[in-house]
C-alpha positions in Angstrom: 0.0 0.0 0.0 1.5 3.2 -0.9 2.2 6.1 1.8 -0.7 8.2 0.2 -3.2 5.4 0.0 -2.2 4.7 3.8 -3.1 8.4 4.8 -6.1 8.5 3.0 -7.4 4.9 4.9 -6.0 6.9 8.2 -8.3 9.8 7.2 -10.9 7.6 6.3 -11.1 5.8 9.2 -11.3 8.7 11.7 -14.5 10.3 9.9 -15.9 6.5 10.0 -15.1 6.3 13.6 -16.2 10.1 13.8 -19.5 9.4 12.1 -20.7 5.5 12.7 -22.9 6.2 15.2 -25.4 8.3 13.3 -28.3 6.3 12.0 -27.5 5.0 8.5 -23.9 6.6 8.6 -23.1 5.5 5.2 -24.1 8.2 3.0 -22.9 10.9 5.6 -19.7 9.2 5.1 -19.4 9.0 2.0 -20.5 13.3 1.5 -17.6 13.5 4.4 -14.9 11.4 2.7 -15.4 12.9 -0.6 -15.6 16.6 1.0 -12.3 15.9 2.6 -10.5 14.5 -0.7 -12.9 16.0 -3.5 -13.3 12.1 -4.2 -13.7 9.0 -2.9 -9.8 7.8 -2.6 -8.2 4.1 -3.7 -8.6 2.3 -0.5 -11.3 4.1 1.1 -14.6 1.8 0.2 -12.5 -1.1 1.2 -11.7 1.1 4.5 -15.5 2.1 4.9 -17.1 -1.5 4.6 -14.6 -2.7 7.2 -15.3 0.1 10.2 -19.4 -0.6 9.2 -19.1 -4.1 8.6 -20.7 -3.7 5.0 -19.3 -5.5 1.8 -17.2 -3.5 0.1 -20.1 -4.5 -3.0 -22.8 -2.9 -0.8 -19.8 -0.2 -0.1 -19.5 0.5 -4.1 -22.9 -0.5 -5.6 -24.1 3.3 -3.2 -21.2 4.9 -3.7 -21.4 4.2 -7.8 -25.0 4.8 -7.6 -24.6 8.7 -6.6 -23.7 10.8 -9.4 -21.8 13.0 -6.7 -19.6 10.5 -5.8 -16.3 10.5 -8.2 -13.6 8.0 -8.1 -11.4 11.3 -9.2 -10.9 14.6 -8.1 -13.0 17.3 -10.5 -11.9 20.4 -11.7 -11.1 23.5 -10.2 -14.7 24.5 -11.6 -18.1 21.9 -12.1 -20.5 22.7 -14.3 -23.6 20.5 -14.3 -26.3 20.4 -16.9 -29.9 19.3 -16.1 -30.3 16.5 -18.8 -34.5 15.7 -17.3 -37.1 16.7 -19.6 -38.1 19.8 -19.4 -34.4 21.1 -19.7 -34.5 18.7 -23.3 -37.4 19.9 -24.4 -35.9 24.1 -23.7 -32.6 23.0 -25.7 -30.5 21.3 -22.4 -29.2 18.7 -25.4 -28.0 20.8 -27.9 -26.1 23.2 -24.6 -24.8 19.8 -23.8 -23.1 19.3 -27.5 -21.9 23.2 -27.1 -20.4 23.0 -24.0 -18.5 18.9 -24.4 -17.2 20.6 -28.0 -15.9 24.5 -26.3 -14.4 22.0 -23.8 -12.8 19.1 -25.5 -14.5 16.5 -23.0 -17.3 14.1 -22.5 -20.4 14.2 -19.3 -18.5 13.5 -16.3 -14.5 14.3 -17.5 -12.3 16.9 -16.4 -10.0 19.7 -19.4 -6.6 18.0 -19.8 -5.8 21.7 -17.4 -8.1 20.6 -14.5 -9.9 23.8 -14.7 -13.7 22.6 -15.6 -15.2 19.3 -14.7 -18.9 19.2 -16.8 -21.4 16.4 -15.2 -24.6 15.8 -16.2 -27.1 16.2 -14.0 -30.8 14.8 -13.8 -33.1 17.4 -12.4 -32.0 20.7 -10.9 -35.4 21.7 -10.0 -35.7 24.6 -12.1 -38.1 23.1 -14.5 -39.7 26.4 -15.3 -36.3 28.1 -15.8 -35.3 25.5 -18.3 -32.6 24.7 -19.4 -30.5 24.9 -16.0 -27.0 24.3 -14.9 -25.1 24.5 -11.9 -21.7 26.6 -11.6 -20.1 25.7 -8.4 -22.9 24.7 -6.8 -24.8 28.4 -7.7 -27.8 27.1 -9.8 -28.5 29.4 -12.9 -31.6 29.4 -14.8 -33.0 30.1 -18.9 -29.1 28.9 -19.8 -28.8 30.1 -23.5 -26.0 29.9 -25.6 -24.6 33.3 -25.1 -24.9 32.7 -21.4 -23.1 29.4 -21.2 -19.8 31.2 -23.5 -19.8 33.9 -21.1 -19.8 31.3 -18.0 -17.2 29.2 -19.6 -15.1 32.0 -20.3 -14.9 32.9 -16.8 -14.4 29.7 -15.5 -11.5 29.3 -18.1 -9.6 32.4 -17.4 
């Protein structure tokens, strides 16, 4: 196991320790683990299942379930696009297509600089601002072309 990998599993252990006595501690955990490391580290589900006495399947199957969860850390910025319905039906797809091209990357990959992360996201709850994002965590609504170029030149400067 390497040094890093050994922190990490010291780290992860303490919030598990820190946090196994709330009801259902997993999820909290996991928020905790990935908050700490802005992912879930190598080492750390296989840490987590053995302080809860889980499988590390049960472990992974929750944490690979979450769409917040990452096995790597994201970009300096995330952007999230709302990819339900109502954001298709206002043009969320074709933003999608402008924003992976501007950016080089796919839904869920980080710029080769590790400035922008872009995640696809599955309801935002601005249905009637369609389409939405989500710029480090600030929700912005009615996204239009224009918009998105002006927040992806921020975010890239």
């Amino acid at each position: 196991m390497s040094n890093q990998i050994e922190e990490h599993s010291v780290r992860v252990a303490a919030i598990c320790d820190q946090m196994s006595g709330l009801e259902g501690p997993l999820l909290p955990i996991l928020h905790e683990v990935q908050e700490e490391f802005g992912h879930i580290p190598d080492g750390a589900i296989q840490t987590i299942s053995k302080k809860l006495n889980l499988s590390r399947a049960e472990v992974h199957g929750v944490a690979s379930f979450y769409h917040d969860f990452r096995e790597e850390k994201a970009g300096k910025h995330v952007i999230k696009i709302c990819r339900a319905e109502a954001c298709q039906a206002m043009g969320a797809d074709q933003l999608g297509e402008q924003v992976r091209r501007h950016l080089k990357v796919d839904w869920s990959q980080t710029t080769s600089d590790r400035k922008v992360t872009l995640e696809p996201v599955f309801c935002l709850g601005l249905c009637a601002c369609a389409p939405a994002a989500m710029v480090d965590g600030k929700l912005v609504g009615r996204v239009s072309t224009d918009r998105m170029n002006r927040i992806l030149d921020e975010v890239r400067s």
